[in-house]
C-alpha positions as CSV (number, residue, x, y, z in Angstrom):
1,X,2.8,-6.7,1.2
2,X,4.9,-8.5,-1.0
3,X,6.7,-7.9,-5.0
4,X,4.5,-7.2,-7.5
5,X,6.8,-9.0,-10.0
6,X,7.0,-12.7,-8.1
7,X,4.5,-12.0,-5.2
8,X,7.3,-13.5,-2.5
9,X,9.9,-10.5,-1.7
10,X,9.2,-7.7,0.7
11,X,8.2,-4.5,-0.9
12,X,8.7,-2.1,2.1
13,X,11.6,-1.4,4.3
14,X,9.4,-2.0,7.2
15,X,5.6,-2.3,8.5
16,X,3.5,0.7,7.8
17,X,3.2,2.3,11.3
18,X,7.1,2.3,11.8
19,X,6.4,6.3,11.3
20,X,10.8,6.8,10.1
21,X,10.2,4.9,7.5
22,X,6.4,5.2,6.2
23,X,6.4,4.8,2.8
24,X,9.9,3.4,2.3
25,X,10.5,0.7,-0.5
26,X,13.1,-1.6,-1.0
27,X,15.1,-0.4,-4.0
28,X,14.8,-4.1,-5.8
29,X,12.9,-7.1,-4.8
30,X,15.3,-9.7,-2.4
31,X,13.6,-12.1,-4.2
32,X,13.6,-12.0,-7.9
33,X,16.2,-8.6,-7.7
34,X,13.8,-6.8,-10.0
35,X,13.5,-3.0,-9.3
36,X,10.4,-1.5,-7.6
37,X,11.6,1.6,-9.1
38,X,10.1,1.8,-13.0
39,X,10.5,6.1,-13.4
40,X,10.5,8.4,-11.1
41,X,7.6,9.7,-9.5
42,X,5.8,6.8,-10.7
43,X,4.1,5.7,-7.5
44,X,2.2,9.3,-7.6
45,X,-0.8,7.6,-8.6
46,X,-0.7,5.5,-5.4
47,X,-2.6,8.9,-4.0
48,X,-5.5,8.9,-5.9
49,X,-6.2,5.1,-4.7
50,X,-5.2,6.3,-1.2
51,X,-7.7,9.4,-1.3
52,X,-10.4,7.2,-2.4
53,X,-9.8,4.3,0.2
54,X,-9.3,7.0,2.6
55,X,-12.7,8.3,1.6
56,X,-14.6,5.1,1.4
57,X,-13.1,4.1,4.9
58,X,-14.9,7.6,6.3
59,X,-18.2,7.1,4.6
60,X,-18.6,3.6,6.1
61,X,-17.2,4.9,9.5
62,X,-20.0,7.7,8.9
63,X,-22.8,4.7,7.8
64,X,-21.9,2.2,10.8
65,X,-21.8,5.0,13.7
66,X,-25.2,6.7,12.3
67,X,-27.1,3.2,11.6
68,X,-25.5,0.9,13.4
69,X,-24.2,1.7,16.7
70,X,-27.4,4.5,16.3
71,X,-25.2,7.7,17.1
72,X,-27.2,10.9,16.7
73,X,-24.8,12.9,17.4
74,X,-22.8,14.9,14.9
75,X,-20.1,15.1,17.6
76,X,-19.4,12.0,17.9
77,X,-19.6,10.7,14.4
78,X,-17.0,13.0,13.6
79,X,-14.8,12.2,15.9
80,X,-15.3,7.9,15.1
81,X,-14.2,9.3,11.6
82,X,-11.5,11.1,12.6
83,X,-10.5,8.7,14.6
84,X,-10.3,5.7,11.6
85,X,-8.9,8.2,9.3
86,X,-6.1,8.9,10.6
87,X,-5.3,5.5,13.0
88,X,-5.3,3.6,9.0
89,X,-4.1,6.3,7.1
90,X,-0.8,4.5,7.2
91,X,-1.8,1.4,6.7
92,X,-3.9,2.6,3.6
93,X,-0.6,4.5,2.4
94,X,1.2,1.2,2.5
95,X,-1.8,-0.5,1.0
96,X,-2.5,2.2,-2.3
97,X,1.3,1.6,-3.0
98,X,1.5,-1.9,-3.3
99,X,-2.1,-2.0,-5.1
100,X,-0.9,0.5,-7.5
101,X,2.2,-1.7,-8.4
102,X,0.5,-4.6,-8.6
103,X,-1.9,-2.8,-11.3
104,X,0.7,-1.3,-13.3
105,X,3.5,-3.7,-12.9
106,X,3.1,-7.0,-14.6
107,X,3.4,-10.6,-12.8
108,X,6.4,-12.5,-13.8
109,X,6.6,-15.3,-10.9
110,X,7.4,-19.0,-10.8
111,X,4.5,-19.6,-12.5
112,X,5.3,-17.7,-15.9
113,X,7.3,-20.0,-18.1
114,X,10.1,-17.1,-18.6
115,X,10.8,-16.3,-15.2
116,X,14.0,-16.1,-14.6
117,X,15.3,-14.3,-11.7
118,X,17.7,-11.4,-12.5
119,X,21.1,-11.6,-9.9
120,X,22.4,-8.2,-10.4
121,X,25.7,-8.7,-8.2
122,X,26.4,-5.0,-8.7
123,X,23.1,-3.7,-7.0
124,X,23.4,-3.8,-2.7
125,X,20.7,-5.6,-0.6
């Protein structure tokens, strides 16, 4: 999961199933220094993205248990959902955030002619 800005800096503090820090960004990019932080509250939409991965993970669990594997059931297919819904709802957390930035926030890497990167000796790492 890397900067949406340069695609090589870190974007979270940490992998997604280090449960202290779920969800923690980096204030800037180590990087290219460019924020992650554009306004506040604006990686809200990252929930609608995670709802429907979320959803989409549970109606293949659902498919792959009924057809597949041939569970009949209702017990048990509920609990295989259950089960991949909330072991990945971390990693789809982690996953809606960076997607969402890379949607909203435009590419400015090595490969754009006016990339600079911003040193902002002020800012901490």
């Amino acid at each position: 999961m890397k900067c949406p800005y340069c695609r090589e800096g870190r974007f979270y503090r940490s992998h997604p199933y280090d449960l202290m820090h779920a969800g923690d960004t980096l204030d800037e990019c180590p990087a290219c220094r460019r924020s992650y932080t554009v306004e506040y509250g604006f990686y809200m939409g990252a929930m609608y993205l995670s709802y429907g991965l979320t959803v989409l993970s549970g109606i293949l669990t659902y498919v792959i248990t009924r057809f597949v594997f041939g569970v009949e059931a209702m017990v048990w297919q509920l609990i295989a959902v259950g089960f991949v819904v909330l072991v990945g709802a971390p990693l789809v957390y982690a996953y809606s955030k960076v997607l969402y930035g890379n949607i909203f926030l435009p590419y400015k890497g090595p490969s754009d002619p006016n990339y600079r990167p911003v040193h902002r000796p002020d800012r901490w790492k």
